[in-house]
Backbone as CSV, one residue per row, in Angstrom:
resi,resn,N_x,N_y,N_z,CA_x,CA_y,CA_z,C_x,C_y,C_z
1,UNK,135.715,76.469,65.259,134.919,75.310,65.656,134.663,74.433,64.434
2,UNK,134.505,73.037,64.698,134.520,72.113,63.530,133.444,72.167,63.018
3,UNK,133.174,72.243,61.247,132.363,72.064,61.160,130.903,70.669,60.752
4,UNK,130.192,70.532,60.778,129.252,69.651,61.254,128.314,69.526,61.187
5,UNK,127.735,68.215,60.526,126.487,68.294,60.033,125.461,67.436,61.563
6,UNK,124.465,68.241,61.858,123.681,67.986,63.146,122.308,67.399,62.977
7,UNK,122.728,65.819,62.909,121.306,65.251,62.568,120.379,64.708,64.161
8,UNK,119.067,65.127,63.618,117.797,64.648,64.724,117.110,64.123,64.535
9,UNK,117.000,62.514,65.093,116.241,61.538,64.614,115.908,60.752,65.898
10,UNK,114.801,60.226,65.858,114.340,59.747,67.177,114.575,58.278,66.899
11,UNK,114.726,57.630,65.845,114.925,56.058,65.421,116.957,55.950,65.044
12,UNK,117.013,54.877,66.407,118.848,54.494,66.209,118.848,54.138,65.136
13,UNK,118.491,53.772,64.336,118.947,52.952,63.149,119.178,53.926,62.067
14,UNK,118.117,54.784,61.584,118.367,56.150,60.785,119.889,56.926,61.235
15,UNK,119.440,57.068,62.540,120.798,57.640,63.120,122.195,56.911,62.639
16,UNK,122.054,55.631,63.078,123.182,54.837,62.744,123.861,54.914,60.926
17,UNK,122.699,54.780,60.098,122.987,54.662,58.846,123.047,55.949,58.174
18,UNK,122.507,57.069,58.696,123.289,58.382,57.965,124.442,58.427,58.849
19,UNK,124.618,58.753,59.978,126.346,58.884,60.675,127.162,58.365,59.579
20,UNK,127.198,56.532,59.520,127.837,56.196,58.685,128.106,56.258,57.172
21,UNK,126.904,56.997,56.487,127.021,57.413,55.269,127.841,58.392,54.722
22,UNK,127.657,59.464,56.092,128.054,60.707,55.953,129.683,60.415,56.270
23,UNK,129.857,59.740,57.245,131.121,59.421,57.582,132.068,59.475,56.897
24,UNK,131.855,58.337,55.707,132.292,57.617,54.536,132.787,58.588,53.617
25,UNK,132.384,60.173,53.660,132.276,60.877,52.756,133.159,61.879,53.653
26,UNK,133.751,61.595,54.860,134.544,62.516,55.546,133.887,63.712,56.473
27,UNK,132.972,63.305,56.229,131.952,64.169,56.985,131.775,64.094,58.661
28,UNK,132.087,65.416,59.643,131.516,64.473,60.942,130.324,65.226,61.231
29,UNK,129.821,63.987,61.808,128.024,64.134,62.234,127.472,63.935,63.676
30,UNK,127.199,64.905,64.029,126.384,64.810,65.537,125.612,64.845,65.619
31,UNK,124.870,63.266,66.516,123.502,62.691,66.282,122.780,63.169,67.529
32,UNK,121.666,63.327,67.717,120.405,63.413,68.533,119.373,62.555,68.770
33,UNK,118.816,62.055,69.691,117.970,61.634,69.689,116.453,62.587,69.662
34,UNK,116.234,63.703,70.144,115.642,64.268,70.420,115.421,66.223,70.323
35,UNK,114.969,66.777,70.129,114.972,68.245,70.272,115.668,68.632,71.380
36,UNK,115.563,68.301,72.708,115.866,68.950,74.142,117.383,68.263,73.716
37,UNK,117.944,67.389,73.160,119.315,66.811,73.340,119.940,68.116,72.735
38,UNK,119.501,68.339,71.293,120.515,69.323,70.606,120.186,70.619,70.872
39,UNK,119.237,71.628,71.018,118.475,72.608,72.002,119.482,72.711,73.354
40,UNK,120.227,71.586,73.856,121.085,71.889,75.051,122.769,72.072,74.426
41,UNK,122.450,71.655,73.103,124.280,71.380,72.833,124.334,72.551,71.620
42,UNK,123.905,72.714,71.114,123.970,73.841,70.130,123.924,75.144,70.005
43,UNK,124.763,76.132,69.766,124.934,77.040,69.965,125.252,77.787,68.510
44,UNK,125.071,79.548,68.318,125.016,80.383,67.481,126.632,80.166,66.314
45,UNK,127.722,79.841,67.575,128.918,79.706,67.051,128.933,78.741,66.039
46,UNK,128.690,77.564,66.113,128.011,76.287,65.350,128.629,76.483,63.525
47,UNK,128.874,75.636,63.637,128.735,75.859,61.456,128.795,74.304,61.133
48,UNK,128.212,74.496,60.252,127.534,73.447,59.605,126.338,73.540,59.111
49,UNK,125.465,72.510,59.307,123.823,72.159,58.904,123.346,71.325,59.924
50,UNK,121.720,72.195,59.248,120.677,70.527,60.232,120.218,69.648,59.602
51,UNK,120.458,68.693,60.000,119.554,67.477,59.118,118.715,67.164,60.139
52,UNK,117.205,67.543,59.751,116.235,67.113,60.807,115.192,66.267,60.578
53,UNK,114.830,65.476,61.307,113.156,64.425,61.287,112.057,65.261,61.115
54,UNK,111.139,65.284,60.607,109.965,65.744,60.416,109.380,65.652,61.815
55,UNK,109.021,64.267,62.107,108.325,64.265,63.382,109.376,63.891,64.571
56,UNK,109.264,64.306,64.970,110.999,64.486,66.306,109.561,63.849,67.952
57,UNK,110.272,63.450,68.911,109.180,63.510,70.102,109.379,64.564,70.871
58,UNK,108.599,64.832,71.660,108.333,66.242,72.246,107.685,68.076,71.243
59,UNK,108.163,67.615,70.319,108.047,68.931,69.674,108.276,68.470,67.551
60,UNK,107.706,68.531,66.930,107.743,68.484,65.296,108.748,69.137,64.321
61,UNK,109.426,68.830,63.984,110.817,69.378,62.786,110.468,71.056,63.273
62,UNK,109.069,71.197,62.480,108.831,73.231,62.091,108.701,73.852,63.852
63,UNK,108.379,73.005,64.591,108.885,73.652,65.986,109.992,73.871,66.747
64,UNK,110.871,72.840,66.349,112.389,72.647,66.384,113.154,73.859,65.610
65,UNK,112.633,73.958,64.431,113.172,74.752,63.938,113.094,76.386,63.915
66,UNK,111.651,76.574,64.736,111.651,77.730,65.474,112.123,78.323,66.305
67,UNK,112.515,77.143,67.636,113.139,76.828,68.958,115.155,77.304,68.212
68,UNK,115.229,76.473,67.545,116.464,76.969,66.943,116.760,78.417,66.375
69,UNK,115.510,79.026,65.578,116.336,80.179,65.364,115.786,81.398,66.134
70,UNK,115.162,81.262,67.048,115.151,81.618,68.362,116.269,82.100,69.201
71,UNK,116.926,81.001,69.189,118.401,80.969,69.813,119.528,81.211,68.928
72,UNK,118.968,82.419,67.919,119.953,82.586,66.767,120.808,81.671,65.990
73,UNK,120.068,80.702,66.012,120.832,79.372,65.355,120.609,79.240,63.620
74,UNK,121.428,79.924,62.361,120.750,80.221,61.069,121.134,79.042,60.559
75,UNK,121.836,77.826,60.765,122.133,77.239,60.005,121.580,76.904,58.919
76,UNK,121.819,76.299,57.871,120.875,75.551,56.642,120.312,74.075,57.203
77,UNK,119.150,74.022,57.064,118.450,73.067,57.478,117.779,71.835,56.561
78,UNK,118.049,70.941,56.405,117.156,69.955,55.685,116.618,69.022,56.387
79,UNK,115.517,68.356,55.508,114.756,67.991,56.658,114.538,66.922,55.946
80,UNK,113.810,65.552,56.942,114.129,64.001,56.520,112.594,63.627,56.456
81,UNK,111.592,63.422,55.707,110.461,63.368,55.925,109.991,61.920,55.255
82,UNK,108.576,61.367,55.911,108.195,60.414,55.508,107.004,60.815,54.241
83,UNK,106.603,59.866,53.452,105.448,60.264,52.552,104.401,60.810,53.391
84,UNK,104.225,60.596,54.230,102.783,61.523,55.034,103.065,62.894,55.107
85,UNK,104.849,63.180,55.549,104.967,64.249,56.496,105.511,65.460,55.238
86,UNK,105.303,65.254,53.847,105.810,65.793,52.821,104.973,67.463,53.109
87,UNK,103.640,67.490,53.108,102.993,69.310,53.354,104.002,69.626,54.363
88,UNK,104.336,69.091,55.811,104.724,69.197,56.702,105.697,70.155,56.264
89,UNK,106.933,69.149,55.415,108.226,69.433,54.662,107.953,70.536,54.212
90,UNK,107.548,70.583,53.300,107.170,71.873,52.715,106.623,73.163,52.878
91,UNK,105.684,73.033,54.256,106.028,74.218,55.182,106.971,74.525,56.080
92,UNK,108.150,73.529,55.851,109.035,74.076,56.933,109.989,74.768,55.743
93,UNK,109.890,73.960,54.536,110.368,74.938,53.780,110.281,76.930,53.745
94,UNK,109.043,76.575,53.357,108.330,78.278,53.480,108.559,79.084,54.392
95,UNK,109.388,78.179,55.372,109.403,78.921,56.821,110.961,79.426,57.346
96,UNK,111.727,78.815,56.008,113.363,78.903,55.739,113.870,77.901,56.275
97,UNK,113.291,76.364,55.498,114.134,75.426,55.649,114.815,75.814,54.155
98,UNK,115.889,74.553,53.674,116.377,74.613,53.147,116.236,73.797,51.571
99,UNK,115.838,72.583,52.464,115.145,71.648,51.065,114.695,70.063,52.381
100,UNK,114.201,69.042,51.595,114.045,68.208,52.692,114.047,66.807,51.550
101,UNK,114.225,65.381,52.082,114.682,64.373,51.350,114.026,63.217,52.027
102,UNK,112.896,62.621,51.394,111.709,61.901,51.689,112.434,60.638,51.797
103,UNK,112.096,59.776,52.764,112.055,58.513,53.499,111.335,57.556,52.473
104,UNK,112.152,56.386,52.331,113.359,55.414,52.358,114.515,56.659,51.830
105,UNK,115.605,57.374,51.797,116.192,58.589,51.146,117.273,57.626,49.954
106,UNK,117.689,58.278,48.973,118.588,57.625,48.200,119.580,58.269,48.845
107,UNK,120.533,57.436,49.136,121.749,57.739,49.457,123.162,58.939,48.875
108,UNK,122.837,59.052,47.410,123.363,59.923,46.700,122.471,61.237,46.548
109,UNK,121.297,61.155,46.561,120.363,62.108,46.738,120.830,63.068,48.089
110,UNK,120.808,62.683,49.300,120.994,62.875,50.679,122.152,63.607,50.867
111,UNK,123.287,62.930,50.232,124.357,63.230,50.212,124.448,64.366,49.854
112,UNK,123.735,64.969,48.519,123.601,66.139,47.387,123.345,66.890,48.427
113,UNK,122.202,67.253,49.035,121.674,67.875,49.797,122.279,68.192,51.051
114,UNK,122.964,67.333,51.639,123.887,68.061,52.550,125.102,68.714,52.237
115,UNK,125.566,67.844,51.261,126.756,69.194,50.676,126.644,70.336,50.380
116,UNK,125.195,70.598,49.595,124.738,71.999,49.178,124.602,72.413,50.351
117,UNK,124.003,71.825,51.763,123.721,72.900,52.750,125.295,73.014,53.372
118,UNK,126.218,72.639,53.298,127.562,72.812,53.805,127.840,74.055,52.827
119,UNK,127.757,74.104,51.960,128.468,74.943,50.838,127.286,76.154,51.453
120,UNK,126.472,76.154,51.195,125.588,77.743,51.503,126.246,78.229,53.228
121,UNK,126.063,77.058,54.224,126.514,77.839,55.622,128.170,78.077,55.472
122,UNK,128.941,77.792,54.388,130.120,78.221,54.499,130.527,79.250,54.034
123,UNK,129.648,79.683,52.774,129.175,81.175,52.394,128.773,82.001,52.566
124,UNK,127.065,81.487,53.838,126.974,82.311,54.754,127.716,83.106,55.799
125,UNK,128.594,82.196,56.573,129.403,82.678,57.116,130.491,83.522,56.659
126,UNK,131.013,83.194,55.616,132.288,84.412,55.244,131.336,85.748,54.751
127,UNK,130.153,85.564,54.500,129.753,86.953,54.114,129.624,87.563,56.212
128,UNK,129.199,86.600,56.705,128.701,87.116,58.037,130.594,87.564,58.729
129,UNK,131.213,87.417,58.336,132.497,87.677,58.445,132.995,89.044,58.139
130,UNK,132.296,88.882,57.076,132.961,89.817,56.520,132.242,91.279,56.813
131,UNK,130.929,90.865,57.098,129.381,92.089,57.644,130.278,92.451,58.786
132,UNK,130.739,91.968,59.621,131.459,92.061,61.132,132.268,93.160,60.929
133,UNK,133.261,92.970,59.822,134.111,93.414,59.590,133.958,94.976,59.411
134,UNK,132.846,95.192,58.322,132.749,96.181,58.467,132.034,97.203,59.291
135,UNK,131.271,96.276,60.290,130.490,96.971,61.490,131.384,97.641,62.351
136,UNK,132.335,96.818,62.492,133.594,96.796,63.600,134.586,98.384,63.152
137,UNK,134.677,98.777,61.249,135.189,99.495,60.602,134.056,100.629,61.018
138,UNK,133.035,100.740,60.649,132.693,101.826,61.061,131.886,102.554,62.319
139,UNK,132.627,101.488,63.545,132.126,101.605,64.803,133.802,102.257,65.165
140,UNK,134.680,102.190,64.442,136.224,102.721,64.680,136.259,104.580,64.450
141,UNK,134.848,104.366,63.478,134.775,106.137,63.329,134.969,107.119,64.623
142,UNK,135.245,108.258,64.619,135.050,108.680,65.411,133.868,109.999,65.107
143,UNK,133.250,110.618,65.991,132.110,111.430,66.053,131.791,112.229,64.546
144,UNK,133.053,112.715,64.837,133.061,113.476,63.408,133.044,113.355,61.507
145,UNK,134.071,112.165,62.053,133.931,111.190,60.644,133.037,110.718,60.264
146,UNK,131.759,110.247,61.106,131.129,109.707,60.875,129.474,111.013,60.320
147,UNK,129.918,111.833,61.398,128.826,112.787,60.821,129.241,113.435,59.168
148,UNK,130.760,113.361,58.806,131.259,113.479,57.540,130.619,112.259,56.153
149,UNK,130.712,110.884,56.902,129.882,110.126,56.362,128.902,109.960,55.979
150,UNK,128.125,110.076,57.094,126.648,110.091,57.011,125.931,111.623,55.823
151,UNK,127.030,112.376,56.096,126.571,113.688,54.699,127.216,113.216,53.880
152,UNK,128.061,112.240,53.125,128.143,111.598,51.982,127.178,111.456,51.520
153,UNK,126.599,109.910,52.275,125.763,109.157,52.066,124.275,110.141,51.406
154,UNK,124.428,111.021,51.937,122.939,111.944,51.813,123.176,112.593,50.330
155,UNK,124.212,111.988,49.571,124.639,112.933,48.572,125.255,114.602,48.611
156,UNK,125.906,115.077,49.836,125.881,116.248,49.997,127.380,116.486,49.462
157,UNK,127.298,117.351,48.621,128.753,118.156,48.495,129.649,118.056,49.607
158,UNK,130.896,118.772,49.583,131.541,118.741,50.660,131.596,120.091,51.121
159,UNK,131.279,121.128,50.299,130.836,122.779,51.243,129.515,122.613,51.641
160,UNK,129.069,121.236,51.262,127.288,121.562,52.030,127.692,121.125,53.445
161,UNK,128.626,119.841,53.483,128.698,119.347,54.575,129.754,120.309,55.650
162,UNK,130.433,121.054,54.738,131.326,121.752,55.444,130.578,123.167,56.440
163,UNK,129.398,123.066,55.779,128.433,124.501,56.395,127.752,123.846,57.691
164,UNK,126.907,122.728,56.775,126.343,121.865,58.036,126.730,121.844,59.376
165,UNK,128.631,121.282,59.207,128.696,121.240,60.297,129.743,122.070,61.056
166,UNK,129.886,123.444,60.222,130.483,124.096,61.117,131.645,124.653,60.665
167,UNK,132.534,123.743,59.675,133.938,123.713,59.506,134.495,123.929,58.224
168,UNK,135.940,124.142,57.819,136.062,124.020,56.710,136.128,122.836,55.451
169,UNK,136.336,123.282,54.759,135.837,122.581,53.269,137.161,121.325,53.633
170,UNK,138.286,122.228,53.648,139.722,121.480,53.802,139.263,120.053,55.198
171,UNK,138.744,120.903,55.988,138.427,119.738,57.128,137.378,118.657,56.528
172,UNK,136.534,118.570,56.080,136.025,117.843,55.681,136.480,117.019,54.854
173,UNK,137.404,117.810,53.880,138.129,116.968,52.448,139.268,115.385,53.668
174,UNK,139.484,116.336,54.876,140.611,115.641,55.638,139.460,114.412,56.461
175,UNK,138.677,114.475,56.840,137.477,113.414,57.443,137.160,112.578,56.420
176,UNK,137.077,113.416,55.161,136.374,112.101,54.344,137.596,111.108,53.967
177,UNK,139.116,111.512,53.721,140.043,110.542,53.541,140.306,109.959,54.666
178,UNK,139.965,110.312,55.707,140.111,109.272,56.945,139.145,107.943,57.022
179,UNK,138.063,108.597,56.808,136.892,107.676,56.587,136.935,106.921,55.267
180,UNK,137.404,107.069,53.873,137.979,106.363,53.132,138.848,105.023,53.514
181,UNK,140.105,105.556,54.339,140.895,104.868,54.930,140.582,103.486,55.945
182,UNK,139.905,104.067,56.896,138.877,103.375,57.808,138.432,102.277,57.274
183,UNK,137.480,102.771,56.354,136.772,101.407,55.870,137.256,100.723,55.046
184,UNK,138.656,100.688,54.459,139.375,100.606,53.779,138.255,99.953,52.093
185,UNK,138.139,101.542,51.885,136.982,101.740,50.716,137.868,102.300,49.623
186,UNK,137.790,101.812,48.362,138.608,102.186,47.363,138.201,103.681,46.571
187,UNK,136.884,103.945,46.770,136.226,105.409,46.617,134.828,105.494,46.965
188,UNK,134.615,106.791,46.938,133.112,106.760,47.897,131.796,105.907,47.430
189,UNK,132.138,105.468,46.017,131.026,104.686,45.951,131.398,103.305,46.474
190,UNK,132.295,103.013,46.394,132.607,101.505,47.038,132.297,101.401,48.781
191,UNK,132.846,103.184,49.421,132.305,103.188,50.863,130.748,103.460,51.224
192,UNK,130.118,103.793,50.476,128.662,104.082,50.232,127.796,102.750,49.964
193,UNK,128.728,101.611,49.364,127.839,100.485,49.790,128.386,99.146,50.399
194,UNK,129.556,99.965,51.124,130.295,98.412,52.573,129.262,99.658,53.418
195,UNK,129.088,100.670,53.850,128.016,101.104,54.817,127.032,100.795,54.628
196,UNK,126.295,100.506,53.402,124.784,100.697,53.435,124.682,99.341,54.060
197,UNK,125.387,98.580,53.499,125.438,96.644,53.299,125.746,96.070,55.160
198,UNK,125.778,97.348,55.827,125.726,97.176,57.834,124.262,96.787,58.113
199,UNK,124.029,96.497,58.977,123.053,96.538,59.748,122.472,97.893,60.263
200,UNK,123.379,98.671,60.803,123.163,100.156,61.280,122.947,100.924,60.736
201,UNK,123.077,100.767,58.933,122.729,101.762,58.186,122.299,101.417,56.896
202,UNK,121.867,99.962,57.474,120.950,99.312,56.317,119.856,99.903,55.701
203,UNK,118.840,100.627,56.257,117.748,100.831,56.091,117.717,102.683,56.593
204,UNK,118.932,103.085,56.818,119.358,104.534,57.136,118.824,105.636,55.988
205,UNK,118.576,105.139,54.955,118.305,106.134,53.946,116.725,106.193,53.436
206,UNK,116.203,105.300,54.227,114.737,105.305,54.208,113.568,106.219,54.822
C-alpha cells in the first residue's frame, strides 16, 4: 500500500497549501476535512504519517488521536497547532505524538517534520516486519522443540533438559539444532534474543 502522509484540517485553504507543498516534494497526501472522514478511511495496514489540527470539529487532535490508536492505527503523528493550542500540542505529545509545528508553519520547518515522521514509520515498520517474522518462526515449532527452547531460555543444560523431559541427551542435542534452524539463529545466544524480542515471550522470563 502507498505510502502517505494523512493530513486533518477543518480549513480548505491549510488543506490546499500543505497538499501542495507536500506535493512539490513528491509526496502524496490525503486530506480530511474532519475526524469521522479519516476514522472511516484509515486503516492498521496504512503507512505513512498523521499530520493533524489541534482543534479538528467534532472531537480535538488528542481525541482523534486516541480514536486512532484504538483502531490500532501507530502511525507517527504530528500535529499543526495554533499559539493558543501549543499545552494542547504538547500533551498530545506526552501521549505519543510525535512532534507538532505551530501556525503560520515555515514551510521548510513542516517539511523537516514530516520527513522525519516518514523515516521513523518506515523503520517502524521493517522492524514490525521483521517481529512477524519471527513470531511466524517460532509458531513453526513444533511441541517439542519448543519445550527444548523454552529450557534453553531457562539456562538449562541439555541433560537437565534431557531429564526434564523424558529423553535423551542426543534427542535434545537433535531439537535444539532444529530449533536453531527454525529460527534461522546463528547460535543460541542470537536465538535467545529473536525469542525474547516476540511478543509471546517477551516478558516470559519474568
Amino acid at each position: 500500500m502507498r505510502e502517505s502522509v494523512f493530513l486533518v484540517d477543518d480549513d480548505a485553504d491549510v488543506r490546499d497549501a500543505v497538499r501542495f507543498l507536500l506535493a512539490t516534494e513528491g509526496l502524496h497526501v490525503q486530506a480530511f476535512s474532519s475526524p469521522a472522514e479519516i476514522l472511516e478511511f484509515i486503516t492498521p495496514e496504512h503507512g505513512g504519517c498523521l499530520l493533524l489540527d489541534v482543534r479538528l470539529p467534532e472531537m480535538n487532535g488528542l481525541e482523534l488521536q486516541e480514536a486512532l490508536r484504538h483502531r490500532g492505527i501507530q502511525l507517527p503523528i504530528v500535529f499543526i497547532s495554533g499559539h493558543g493550542d501549543i499545552p494542547m500540542a504538547v500533551r498530545a505529545i506526552n501521549a505519543g505524538a510525535l512532534d507538532f509545528v505551530e501556525k503560520p508553519f515555515n514551510d521548510d520547518l513542516l517539511l523537516e517534520k514530516v520527513n522525519n515522521a516518514l523515516e521513523i514509520s518506515r523503520t517502524n515498520r521493517e522492524h514490525e516486519g521483521s517481529r512477524r517474522d519471527i513470531e511466524d518462526r517460532v509458531a513453526s515449532l513444533t511441541p517439542r522443540e519448543r519445550e527444548v527452547m523454552e529450557g534453553i531460555l531457562q539456562g538449562k543444560l541439555n541433560k537437565v533438559i534431557a531429564y526434564d523431559l523424558g529423553v535423551s541427551v542426543r534427542t535434545v542435542e537433535v531439537h535444539r539444532a532444529h530449533v536453531l534452524e527454525k529460527l534461522a539463529a546463528r547460535n543460541t545466544s542470537d536465538m535467545v534474543r529473536l525469542v525474547l524480542s516476540t511478543e509471546s515471550y517477551r516478558n516470559w522470563l519474568l
